[in-house]
C-alpha positions as CSV (number, residue, x, y, z in Angstrom):
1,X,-17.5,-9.7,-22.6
2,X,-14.2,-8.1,-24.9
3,X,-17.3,-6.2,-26.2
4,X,-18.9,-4.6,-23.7
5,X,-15.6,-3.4,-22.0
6,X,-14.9,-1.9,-25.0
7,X,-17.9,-0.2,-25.8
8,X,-18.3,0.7,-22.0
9,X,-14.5,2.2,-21.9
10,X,-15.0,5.6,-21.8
11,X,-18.0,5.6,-19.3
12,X,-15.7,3.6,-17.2
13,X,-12.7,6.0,-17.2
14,X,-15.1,8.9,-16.3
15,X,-17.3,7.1,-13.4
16,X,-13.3,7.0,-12.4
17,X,-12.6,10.4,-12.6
18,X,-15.7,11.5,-11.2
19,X,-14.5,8.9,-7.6
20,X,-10.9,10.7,-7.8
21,X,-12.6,13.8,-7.3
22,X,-13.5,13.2,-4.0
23,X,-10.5,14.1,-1.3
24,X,-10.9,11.4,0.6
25,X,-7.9,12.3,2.7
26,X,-8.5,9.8,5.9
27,X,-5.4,11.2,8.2
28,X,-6.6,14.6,7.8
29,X,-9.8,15.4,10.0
30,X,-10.9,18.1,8.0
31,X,-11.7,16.2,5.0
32,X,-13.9,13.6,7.2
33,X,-17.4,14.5,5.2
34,X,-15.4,14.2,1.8
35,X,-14.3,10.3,2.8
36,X,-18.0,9.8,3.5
37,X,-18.8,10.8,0.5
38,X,-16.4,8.6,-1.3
39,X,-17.7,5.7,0.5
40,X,-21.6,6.8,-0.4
41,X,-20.5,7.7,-4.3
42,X,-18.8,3.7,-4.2
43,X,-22.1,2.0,-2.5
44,X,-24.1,3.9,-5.5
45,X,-21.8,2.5,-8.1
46,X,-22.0,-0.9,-6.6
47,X,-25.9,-1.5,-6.2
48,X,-25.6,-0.1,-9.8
49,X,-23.7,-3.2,-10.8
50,X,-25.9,-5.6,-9.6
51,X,-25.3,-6.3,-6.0
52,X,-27.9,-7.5,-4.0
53,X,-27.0,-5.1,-1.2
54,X,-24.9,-2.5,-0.4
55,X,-24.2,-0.9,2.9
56,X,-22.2,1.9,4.6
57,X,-21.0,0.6,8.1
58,X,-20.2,3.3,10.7
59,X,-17.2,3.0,13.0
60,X,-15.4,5.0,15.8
61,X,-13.4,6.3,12.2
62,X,-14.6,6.5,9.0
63,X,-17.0,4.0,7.1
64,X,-16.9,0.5,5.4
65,X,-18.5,-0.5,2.2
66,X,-20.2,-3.7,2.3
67,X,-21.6,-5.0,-0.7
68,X,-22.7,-8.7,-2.0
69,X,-24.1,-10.9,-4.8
70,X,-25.0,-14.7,-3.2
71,X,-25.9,-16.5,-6.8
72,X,-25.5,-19.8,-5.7
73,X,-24.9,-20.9,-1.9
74,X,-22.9,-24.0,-3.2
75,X,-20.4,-22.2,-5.5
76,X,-17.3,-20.3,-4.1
77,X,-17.2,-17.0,-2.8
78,X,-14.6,-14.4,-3.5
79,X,-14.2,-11.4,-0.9
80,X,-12.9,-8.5,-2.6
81,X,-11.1,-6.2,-0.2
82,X,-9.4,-2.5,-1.4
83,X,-9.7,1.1,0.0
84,X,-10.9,4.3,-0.9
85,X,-9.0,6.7,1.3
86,X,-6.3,8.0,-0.1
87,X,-3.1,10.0,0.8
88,X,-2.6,13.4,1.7
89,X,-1.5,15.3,-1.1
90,X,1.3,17.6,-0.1
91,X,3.6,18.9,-1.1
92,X,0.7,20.1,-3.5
93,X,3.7,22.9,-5.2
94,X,5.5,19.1,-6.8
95,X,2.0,18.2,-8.5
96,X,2.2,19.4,-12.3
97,X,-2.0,19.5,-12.2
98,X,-3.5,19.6,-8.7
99,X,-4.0,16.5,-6.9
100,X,-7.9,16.5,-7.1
101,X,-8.6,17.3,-10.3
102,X,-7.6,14.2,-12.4
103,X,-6.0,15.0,-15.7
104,X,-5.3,11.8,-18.6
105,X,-1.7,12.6,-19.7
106,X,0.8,10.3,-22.0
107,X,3.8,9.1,-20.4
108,X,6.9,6.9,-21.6
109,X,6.0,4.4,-19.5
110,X,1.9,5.4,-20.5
111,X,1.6,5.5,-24.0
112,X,-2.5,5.2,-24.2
113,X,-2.4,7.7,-21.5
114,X,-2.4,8.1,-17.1
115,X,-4.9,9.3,-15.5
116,X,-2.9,11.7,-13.1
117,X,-4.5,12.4,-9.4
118,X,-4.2,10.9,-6.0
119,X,-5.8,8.0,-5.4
120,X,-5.8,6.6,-9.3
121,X,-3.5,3.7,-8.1
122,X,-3.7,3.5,-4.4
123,X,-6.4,2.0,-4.1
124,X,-9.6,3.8,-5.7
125,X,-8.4,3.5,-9.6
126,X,-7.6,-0.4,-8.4
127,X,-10.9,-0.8,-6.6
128,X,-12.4,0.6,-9.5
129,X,-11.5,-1.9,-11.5
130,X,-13.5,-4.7,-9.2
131,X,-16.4,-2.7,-9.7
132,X,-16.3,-2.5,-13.4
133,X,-15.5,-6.5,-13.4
134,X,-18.6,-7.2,-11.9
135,X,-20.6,-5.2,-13.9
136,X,-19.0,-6.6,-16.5
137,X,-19.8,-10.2,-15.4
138,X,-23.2,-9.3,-14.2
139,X,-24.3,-7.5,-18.0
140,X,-22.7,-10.5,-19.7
141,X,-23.9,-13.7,-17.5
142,X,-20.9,-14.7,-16.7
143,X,-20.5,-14.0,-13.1
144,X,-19.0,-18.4,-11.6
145,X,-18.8,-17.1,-7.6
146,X,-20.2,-15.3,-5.1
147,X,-18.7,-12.0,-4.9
148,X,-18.5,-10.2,-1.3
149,X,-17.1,-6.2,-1.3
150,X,-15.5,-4.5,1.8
151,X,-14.0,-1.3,1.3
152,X,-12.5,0.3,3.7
153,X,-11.8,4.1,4.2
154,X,-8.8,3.8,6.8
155,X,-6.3,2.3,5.2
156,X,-3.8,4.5,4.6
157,X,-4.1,5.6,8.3
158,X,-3.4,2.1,9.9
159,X,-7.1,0.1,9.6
160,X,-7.5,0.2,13.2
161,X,-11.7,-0.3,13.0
162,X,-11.2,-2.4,10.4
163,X,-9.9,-5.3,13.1
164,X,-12.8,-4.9,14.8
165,X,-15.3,-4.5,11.9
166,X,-13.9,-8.3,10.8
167,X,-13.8,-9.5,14.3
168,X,-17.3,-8.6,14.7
169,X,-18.5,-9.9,11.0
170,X,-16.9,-13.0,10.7
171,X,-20.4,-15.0,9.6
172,X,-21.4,-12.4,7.4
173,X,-17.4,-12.1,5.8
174,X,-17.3,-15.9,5.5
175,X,-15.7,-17.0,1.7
176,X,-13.0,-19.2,0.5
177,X,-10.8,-16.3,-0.3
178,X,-9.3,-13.1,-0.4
179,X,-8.6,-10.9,-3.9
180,X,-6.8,-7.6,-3.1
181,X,-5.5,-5.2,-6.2
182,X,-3.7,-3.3,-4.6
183,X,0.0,-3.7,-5.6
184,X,1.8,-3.7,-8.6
185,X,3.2,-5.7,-11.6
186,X,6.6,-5.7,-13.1
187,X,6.1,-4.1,-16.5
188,X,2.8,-3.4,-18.6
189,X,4.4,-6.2,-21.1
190,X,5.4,-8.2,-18.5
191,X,2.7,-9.5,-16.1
192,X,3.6,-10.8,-11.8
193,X,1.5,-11.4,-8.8
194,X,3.0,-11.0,-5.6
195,X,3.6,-13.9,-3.3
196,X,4.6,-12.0,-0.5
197,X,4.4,-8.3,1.3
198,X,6.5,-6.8,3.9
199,X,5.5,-6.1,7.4
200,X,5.6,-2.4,8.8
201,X,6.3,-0.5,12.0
202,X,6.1,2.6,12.1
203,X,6.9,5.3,14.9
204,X,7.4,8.8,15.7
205,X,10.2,10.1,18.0
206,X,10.4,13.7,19.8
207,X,14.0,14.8,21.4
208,X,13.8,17.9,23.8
209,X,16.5,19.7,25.1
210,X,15.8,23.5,26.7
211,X,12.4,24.1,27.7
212,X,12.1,27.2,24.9
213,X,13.8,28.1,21.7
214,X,16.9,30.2,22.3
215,X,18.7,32.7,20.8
216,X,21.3,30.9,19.1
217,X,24.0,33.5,19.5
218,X,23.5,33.9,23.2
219,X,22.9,30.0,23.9
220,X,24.5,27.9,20.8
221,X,27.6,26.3,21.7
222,X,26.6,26.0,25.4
223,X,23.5,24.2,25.2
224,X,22.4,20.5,23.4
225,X,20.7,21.4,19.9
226,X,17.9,19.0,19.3
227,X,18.2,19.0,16.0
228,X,21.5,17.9,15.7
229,X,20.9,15.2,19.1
230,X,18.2,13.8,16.8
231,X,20.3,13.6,13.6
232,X,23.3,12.4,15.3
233,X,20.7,9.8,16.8
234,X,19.1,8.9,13.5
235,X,22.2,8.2,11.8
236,X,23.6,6.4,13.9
237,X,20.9,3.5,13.5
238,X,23.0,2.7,10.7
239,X,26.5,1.3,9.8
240,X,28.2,1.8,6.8
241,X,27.2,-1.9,5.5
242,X,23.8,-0.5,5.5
243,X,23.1,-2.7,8.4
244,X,20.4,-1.4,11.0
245,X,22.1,-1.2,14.4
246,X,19.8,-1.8,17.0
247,X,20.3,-4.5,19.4
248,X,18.3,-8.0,18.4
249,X,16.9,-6.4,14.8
250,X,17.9,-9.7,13.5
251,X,16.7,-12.2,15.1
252,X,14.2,-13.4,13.7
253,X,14.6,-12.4,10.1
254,X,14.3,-15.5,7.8
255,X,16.8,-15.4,5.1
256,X,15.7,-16.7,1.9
257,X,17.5,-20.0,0.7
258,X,19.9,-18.9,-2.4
259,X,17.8,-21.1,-4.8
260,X,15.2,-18.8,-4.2
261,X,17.1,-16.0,-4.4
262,X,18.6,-17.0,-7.6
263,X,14.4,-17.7,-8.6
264,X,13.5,-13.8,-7.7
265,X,16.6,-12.8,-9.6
266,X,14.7,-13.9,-12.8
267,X,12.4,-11.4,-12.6
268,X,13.6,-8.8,-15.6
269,X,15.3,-5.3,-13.6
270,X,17.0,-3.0,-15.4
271,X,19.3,-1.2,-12.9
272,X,20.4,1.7,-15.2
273,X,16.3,2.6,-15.9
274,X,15.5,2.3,-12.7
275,X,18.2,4.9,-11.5
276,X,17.4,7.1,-14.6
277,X,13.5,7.2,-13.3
278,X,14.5,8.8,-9.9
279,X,17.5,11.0,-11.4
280,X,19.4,9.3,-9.0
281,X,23.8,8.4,-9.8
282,X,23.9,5.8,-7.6
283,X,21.1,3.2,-5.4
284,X,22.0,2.4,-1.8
285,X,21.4,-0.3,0.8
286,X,22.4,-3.5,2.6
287,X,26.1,-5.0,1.2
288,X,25.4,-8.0,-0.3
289,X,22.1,-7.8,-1.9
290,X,20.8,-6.7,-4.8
291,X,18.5,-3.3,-5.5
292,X,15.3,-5.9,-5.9
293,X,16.3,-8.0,-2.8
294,X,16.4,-4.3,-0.8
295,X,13.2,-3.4,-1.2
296,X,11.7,-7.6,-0.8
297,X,13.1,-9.6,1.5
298,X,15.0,-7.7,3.4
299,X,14.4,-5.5,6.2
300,X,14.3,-1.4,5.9
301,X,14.8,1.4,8.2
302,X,14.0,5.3,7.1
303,X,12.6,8.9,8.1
304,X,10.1,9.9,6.6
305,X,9.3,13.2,7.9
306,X,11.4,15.3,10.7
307,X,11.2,19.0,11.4
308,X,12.0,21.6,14.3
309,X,13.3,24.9,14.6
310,X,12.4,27.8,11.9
311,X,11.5,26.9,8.5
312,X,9.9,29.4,7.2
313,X,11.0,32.5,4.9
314,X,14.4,34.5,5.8
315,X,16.4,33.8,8.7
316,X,15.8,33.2,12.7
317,X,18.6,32.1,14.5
318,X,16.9,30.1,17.1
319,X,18.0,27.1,18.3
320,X,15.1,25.1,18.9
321,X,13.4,23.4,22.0
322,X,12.6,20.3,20.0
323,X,12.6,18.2,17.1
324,X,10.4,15.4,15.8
325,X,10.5,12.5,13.2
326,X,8.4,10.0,11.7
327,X,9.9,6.5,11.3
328,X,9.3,3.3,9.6
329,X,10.7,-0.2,9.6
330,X,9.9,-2.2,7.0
331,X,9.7,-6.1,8.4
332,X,10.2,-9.2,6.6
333,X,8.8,-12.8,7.6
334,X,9.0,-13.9,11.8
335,X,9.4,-10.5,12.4
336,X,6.9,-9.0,15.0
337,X,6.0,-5.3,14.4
338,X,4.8,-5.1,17.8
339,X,8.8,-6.4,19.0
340,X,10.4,-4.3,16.6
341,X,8.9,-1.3,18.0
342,X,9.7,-2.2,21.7
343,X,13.3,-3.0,20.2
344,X,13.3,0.2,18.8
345,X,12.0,2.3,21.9
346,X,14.6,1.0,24.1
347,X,17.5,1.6,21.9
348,X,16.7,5.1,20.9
349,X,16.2,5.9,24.5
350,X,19.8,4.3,25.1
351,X,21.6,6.2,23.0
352,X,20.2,9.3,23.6
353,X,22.6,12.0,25.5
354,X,22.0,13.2,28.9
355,X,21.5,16.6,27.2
356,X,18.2,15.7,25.9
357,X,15.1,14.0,26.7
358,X,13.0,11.4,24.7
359,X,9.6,10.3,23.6
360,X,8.9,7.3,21.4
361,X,5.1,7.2,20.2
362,X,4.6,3.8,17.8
363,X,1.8,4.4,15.4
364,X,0.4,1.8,13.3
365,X,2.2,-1.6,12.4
366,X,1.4,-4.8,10.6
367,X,2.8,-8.3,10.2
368,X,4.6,-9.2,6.7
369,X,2.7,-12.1,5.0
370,X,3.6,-15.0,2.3
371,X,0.9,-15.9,-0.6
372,X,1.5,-19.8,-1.2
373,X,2.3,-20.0,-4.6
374,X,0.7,-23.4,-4.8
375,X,-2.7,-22.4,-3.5
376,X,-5.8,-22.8,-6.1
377,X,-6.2,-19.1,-5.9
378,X,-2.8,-18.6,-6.7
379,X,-2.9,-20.6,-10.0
380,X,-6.3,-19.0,-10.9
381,X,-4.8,-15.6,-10.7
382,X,-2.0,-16.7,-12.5
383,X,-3.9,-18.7,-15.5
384,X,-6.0,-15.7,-15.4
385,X,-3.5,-13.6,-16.0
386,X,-1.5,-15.5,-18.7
387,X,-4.8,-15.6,-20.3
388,X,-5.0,-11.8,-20.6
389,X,-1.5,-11.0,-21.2
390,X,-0.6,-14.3,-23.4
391,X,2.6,-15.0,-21.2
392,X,3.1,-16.6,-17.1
393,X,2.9,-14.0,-14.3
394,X,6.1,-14.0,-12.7
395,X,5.9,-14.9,-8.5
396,X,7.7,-11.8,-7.0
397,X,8.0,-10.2,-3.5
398,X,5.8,-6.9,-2.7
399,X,8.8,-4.1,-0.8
400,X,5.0,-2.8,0.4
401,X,3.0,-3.4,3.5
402,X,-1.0,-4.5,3.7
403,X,-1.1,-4.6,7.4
404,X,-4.9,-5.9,7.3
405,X,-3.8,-9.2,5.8
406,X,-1.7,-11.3,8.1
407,X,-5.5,-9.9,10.1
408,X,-7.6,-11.9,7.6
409,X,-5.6,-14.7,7.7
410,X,-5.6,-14.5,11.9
411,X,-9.3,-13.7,12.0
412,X,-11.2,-15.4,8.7
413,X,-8.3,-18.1,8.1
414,X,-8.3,-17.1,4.5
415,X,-5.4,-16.3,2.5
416,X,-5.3,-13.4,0.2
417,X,-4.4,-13.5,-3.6
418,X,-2.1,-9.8,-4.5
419,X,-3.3,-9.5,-8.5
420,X,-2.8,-5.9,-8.4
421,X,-2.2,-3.6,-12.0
422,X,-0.2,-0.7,-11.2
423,X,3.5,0.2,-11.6
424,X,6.1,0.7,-9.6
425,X,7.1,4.0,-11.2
426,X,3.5,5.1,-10.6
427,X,4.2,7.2,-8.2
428,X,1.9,6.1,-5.4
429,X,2.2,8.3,-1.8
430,X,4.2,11.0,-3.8
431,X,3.4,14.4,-6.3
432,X,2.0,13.4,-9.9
433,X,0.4,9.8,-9.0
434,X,-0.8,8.6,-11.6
435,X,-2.4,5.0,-13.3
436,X,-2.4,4.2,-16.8
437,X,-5.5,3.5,-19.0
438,X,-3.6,-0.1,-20.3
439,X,-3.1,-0.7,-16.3
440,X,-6.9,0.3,-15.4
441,X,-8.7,-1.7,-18.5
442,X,-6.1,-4.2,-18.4
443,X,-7.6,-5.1,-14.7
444,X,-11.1,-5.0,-15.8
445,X,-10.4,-7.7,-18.2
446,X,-8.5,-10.3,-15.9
447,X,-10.5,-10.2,-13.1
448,X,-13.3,-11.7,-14.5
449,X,-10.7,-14.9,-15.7
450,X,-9.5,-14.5,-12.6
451,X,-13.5,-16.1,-11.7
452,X,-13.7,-18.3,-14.4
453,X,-10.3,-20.1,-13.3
454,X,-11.0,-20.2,-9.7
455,X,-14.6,-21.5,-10.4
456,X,-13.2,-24.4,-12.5
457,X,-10.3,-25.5,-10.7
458,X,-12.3,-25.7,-6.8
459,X,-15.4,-27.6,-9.0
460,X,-12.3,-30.0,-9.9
461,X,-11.2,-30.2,-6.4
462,X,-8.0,-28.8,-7.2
């Protein structure tokens, strides 16, 4: 099998590139016939493999890819879920080679090289992989389980037909569990599955004050600037602890018992890199935790976007009639996305002044989710992986959101298993992502122990 990954490397990479081509930008209507044509060029590639069948399901959005190979109807079957929307590139000025035309460049981090583009770790360079692992399997006879595909292209915009695409399916999705690649491990020498994600809600919030801009000469001083309402707003959510403010945030927030604190504390972090990565002097967050137990188990607050008023070249002194901002909490186990946005709603309406007006619009959300680290699927990922890397996967806690897995659990009553391949520092979301070669073939190679092991330990009754 060592062989034919080897010999089929370079095809691989290129059948990559060729997918990361495709701007398969799902928030942004105007790309709509480019997603379907990621989704056709992944059902080619996949009845290429060897499934028996591959199909392109329509919703109110943008298409699934469903794919299968049934080899035996008593062995286990794997569902393989992923994405193949990607992203919005901008700012597209920060990228040092545009977005859509993938580029293989060495990094520090990347000696064999990365291929740079969006979409080359989140998801499509990860979904990739599953692909290549079951041709892989399928060329080399070596394929223990039934292997079900479901790809959706709506991910990065919330999944909302995906809920109803499983709700709908649930015969034909039917398997004894979930493998998703699409999170990261610590280090390329030092291998971790994630035995846990955070939750997400996520909002957008537009304070108005005068019903037009105004001349800020003739007006400012005299009337409420919504700019300033909204920033005095936003950072006020906030105390100086680093301790989100609104009423009953809280409650429900399980805090992790010290022992497994101390456990997660194992995990190798090197403070001083991790600063040095992000030209940063100094890391910030919640007193009385550490930079790793910031972005895990703990809850998050920030802006990600806000704008109003003039921004473009020169000068216009206008004070403006609005300004917006996109929001997201980042959730932690017991806490309801759903609650945390109605908690959210009504304080931000509280404290807003008389001199302005407010609208709260939640977006999409999604429940945080544990992996049991006991689970047969667990320990086949993990013997899997130690097989591959010769060394234990460390258990860690994914700072990221899945929303569509606390569904499949809900829905299918099957856990998922996070074996993802990518890097931290791989700069999902932002300019200049990028996934390295070790990281892509690296996958390709342990998913297929990741078979064996499972296949072996359920025909053991483990």
């Amino acid at each position: 099998m060592q062989h034919y990954i080897q010999e089929s490397k370079d095809r691989f990479i290129n059948e990559l590139l060729d997918w990361l081509r495709i701007p398969s930008v799902s928030t942004d209507p105007q790309y709509k016939d480019e997603v379907r044509r990621a989704a056709t060029f992944l059902q080619e590639k996949l009845l290429k493999a060897g499934v028996d069948t591959a199909e392109i399901h329509e919703t109110a959005g943008h298409p699934i890819v469903y794919a299968e190979k049934i080899i035996d109807a008593h062995l286990p079957t794997v569902l393989v879920y992923g994405h193949y929307d990607v992203q919005p590139a901008d700012p597209i000025d920060l990228w040092t080679s545009p977005p859509f035309e993938p580029v293989i460049k060495e990094t520090s981090l990347h000696p064999e090289g990365a291929i740079f583009a969006r979409g080359a770790c989140d998801d499509k360079g990860q979904v990739y992989m599953h692909v290549k692992a079951f041709e892989t399997m399928m060329q080399n006879n070596t394929l223990t389980c039934n292997v079900k595909f479901m790809i959706e292209g709506e991910e990065e915009c919330g999944s909302d037909n995906l809920e109803h695409f499983v709700k709908a399916n649930q015969e034909k999705l039917k398997a004894d569990v979930i493998l998703i690649s699409d999170t990261s491990i610590l280090a390329n020498d030092t291998p971790s599955l994630e035995a846990g994600l955070r939750g997400l809600a996520y909002l957008e919030v537009t304070v108005t004050g005068p019903n037009r801009d105004l001349h800020s000469g003739v007006y400012g001083g005299a009337v409420a600037n919504p700019i300033n309402v909204l920033s005095e707003m936003i950072a006020s959510l906030k105390n100086e602890q680093g301790h989100i403010t609104i009423p009953g945030f809280y409650d429900k927030v399980v805090t992790l018992p010290q022992a497994e604190r101390e456990a997660l504390a194992k995990a190798p972090f090197d403070l001083e890199a991790y600063k040095k990565d992000l030209a940063i002097d100094a890391v910030a967050g919640e007193e009385g935790y550490s930079t790793m137990e910031r972005a895990s188990i703990r809850p998050s607050l920030d802006v990600n976007g806000i704008w109003g008023g003039y921004t473009g070249e020169g000068a216009k002194t206008v004070l403006p009639s609005k300004a917006q901002a996109k929001i997201s909490m980042r959730l932690v186990p017991n806490q309801n996305p759903e609650e945390i946005a109605d908690l959210f709603t009504a304080h931000f309406k509280k404290i807003a002044p008389a001199t302005v007006k407010v609208e709260v619009v939640p977006h999409h959300g999604g429940h945080p989710v544990v992996t049991p680290v006991d689970s047969v699927a667990f320990k086949a990922a993990s013997k899997a992986m130690e097989e591959s890397w010769g060394k234990t996967p460390i258990p860690t806690r994914g700072g990221g959101s899945i929303p569509i897995v606390a569904l499949f659990e809900q829905e299918l009553g099957l856990k998922s298993v996070l074996m993802g391949f990518g890097l931290d520092s791989d700069a999902i979301h932002s300019p200049d992502e990028h996934y390295g070669i070790f990281n892509y073939m690296k996958g390709i190679e342990t998913i297929p122990l990741f078979y064996k092991h499972y296949a072996d330990l359920m025909a053991n009754g483990q």
